[in-house]
C-alpha positions in Angstrom: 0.0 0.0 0.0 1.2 3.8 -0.8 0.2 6.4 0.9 1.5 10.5 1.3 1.7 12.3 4.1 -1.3 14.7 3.0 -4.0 11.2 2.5 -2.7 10.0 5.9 -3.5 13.4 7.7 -7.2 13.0 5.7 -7.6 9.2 7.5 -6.2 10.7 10.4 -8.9 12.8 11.0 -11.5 10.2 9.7 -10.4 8.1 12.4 -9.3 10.6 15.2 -5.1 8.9 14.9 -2.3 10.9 14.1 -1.1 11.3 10.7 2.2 9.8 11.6 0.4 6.7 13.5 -1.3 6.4 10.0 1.4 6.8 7.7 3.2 4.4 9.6 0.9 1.8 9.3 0.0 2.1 5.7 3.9 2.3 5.1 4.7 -0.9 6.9 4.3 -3.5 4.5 7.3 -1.6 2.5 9.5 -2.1 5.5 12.0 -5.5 6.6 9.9 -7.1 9.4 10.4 -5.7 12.9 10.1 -7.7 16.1 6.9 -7.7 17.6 5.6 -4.7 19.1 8.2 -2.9 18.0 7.9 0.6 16.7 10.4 1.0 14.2 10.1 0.4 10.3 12.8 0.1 7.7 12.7 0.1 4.0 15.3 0.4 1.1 16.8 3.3 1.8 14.8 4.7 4.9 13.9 3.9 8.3 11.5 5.4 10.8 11.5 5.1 14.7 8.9 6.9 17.2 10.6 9.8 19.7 7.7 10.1 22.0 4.7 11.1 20.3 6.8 12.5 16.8 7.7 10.4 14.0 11.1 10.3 12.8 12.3 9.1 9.3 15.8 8.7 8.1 16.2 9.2 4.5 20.1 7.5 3.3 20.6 10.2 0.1 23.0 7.5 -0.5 26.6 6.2 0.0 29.9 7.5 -1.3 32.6 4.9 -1.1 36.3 6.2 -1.5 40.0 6.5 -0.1 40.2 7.3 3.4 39.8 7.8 6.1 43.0 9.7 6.4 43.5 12.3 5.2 40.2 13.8 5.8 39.5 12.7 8.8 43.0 12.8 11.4 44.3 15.6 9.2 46.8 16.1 12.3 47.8 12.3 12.2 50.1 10.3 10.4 48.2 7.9 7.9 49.6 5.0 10.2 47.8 5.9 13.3 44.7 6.4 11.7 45.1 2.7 10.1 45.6 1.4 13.2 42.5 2.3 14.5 40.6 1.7 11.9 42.2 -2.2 11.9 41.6 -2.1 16.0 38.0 -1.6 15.1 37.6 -3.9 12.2 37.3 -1.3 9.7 39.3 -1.2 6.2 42.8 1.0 7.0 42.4 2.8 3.7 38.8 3.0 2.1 35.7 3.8 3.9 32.0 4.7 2.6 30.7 8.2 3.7 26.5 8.2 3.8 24.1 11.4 4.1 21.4 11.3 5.9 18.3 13.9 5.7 16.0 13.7 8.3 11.9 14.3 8.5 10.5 14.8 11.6 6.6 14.6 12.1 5.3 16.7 15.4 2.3 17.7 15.6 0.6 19.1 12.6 4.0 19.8 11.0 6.5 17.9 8.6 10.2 19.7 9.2 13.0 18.1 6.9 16.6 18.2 8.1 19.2 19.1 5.3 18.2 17.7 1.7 21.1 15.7 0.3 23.0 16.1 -2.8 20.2 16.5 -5.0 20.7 16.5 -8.8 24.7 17.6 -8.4 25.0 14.4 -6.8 22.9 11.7 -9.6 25.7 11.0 -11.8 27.4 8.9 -8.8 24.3 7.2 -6.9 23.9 10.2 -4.4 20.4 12.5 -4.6 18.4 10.2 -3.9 16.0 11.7 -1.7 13.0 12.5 -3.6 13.4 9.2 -5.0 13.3 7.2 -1.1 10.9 9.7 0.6 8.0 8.5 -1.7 8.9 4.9 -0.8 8.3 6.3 2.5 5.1 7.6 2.2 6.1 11.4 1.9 6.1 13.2 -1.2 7.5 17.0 -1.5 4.5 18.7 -0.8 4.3 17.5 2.0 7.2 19.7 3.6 6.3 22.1 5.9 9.5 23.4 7.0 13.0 22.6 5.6 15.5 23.3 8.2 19.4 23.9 7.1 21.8 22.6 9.5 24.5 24.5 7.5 25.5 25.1 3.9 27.6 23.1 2.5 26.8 21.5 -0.7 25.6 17.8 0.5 22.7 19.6 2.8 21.8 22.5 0.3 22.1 20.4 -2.9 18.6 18.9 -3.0 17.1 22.1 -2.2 16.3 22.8 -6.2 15.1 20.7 -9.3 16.1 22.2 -12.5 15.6 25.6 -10.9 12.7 25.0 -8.8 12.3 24.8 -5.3 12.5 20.9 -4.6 9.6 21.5 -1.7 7.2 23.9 -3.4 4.9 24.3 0.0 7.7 24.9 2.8 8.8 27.6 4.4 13.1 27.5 5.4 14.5 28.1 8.5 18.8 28.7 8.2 21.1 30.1 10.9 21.8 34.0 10.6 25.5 33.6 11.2 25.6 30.3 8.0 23.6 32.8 5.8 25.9 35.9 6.6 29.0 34.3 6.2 28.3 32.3 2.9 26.9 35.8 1.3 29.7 37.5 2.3 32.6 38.4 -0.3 35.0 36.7 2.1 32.9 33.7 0.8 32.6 34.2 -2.5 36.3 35.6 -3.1 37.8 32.8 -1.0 39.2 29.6 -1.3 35.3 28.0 -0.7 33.9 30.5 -3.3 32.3 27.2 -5.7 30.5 26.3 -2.5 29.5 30.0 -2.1 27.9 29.8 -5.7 25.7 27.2 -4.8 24.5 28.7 -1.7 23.4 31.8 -4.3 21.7 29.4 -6.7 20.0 27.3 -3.8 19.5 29.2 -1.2 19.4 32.8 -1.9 16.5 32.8 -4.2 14.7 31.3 -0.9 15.6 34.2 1.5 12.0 35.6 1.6 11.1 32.5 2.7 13.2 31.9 4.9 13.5 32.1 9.0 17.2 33.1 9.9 17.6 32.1 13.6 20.0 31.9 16.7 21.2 29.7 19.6 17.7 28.5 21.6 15.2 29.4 18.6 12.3 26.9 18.4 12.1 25.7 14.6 8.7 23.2 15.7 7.0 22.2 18.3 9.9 20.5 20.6 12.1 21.5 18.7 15.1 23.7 19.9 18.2 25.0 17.8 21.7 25.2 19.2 24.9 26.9 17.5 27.5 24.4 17.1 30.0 26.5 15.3 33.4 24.8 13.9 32.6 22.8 11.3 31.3 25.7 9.0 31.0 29.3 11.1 27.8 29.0 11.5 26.9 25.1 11.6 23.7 23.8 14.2 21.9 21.3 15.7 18.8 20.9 16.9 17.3 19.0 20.2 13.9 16.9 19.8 11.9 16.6 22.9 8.7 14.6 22.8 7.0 13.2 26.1 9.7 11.8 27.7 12.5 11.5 25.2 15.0 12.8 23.6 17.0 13.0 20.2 19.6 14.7 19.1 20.3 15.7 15.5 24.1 16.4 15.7 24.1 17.1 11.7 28.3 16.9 10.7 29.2 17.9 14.7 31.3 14.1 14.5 31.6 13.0 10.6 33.1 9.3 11.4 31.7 7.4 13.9 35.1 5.8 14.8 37.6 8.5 13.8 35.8 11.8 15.1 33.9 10.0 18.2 37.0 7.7 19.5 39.2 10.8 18.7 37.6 13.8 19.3 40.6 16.1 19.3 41.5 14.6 15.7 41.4 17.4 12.7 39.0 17.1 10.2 39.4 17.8 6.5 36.4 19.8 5.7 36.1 21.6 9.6 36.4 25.1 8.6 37.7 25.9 11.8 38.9 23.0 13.6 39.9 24.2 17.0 36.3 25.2 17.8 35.0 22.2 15.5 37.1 19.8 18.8 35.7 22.1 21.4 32.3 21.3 19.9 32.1 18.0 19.7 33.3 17.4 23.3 31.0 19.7 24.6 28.1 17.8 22.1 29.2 14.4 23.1 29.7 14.6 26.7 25.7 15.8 26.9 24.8 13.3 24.8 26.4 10.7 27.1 25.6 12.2 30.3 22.0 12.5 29.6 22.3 8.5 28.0 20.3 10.0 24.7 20.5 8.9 21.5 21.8 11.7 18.5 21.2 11.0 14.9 24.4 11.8 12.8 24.1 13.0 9.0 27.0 11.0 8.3 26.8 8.2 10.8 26.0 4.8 9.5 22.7 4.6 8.1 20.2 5.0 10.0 22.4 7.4 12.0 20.7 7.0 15.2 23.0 5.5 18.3 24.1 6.6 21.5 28.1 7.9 22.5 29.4 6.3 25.2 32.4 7.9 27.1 35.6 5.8 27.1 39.0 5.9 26.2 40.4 9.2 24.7 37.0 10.3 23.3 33.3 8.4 23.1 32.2 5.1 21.7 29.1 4.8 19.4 26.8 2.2 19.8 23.8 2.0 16.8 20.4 1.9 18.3 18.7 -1.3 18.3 15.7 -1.6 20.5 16.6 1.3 23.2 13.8 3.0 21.6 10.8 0.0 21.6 10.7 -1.7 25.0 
């Protein structure tokens, strides 16, 4: 059975259930079969899991293999050090397969996507696939009521538009003030980083009239709080989903490899515009996160994303989430 977001909302209200409670049944028989009783679904290419009374589904864009880790990721390391830890967690020493992860998150009334992928840019190599793996889903574009920007770089602001047109024709944007100002700024544009500057006038300018430029503790949706996280582009966020009594955080590219940048927080990353407040961040992100024993959804974390950090060693362990969230 398919079924959109908007025909789920009109059952919904047939049947006094929410829209997500709907779509997730309808949606079901598309997914691997769960244990029983649980609340999780999974499909090719997506998987949704309830946080308190919002819906959560993780969309994989898709899945660049290539060399690495090192260099990008222990920038500050020799390419021996980073091998070893890669082979002391049974990981290839010099490939590895970086993912992107958009997020939709259903509370309330309101549909809010996290980041959009690669989008057409991305095509040619089995990335921007979004569009594509939302409808398998049961959510189409229109759907969109919000489409939140973590930051700018190309992977989260590449799927904003389709052959010139907004990708989401009904949403409204929210962006951070200080991401917008500094990717608009002839520093930008003049710099080293000016290609990536082009596409934020392509993609995102032309939406700035629609758009909600916030700050640290803005709400972006019901339960939904914004916090500045700035290192890994000036003015890169995440956001904190609060629903009855739990918790998720969307830690968008605060740690980019979940063994390199968890196990070694203070390692350099390639693409951290500034790294010294990038490693401030993610210690300050992490221990929270596993203090607090909550699970954070990363954008490049292994698909689905969703795990919890565990303190140990030099840094924070990440364990996936099995059924933390269904029992």
């Amino acid at each position: 059975m398919t079924i959109n977001r908007r025909d789920a909302m009109k059952l919904a209200a047939a049947g006094g259930l929410s829209a997500g409670t709907v779509l997730a049944a309808a949606t079901a028989t598309a997914g691997a079969a769960t244990a029983a009783g649980a609340k999780d679904e999974t499909g090719p290419g997506w998987h949704r899991v309830k946080i308190g009374a919002a819906t959560v589904t993780v969309v994989l864009d898709g899945v660049r293999p290539g060399d690495g880790p090192h260099p990008t990721f222990g920038e500050n390391q020799s390419a021996e050090a980073v091998a070893t830890l890669m082979r002391e967690n049974l990981l290839p020493e010099t490939r590895f397969a970086n993912g992107f992860n958009p997020v939709f998150v259903e509370t309330g009334d309101t549909l809010v996507l996290f980041d959009t992928g690669m989008g057409p840019m991305g095509r040619a190599n089995g990335l921007g696939l979004l569009v594509e793996r939302m409808g398998a889903a049961g959510l189409s574009p229109e759907d969109v009521d919000i489409v939140v920007l973590t930051h700018m770089h190309g992977d989260h602001i590449g799927g904003l538009m389709e052959e010139g047109r907004p990708t989401f024709p009904n949403a409204r944007y929210v962006a951070g003030q200080v991401e917008f100002d500094f990717w608009t700024s002839a520093e930008a544009k003049a710099g080293s980083r000016a290609d990536n500057a082009k596409l934020v006038e392509a993609n995102v300018v032309p939406l700035k009239d629609k758009t909600r430029f916030i700050a640290e503790g803005a709400e972006v949706a019901p339960g939904i709080t914004a916090h500045e996280a700035f290192g890994h582009s000036p003015g890169h966020m995440i956001f904190e989903l609060v629903s009855g009594d739990q918790t998720l955080w969307l830690t968008a590219d605060t740690a980019n490899h979940f063994v390199a940048s968890l196990q070694r927080p203070d390692w350099e990353v390639r693409f951290d515009m500034d790294k010294a407040a990038a490693i401030a961040t993610r210690r300050r992100v992490f221990d929270r996160i596993a203090e607090e024993r909550v699970p954070f959804l990363g954008y490049h974390m292994p698909f689905p994303g969703i795990g919890y950090a565990q303190k140990t060693g030099e840094g924070y362990r990440f364990v996936p989430l099995s059924y933390q969230l269904d029992v």
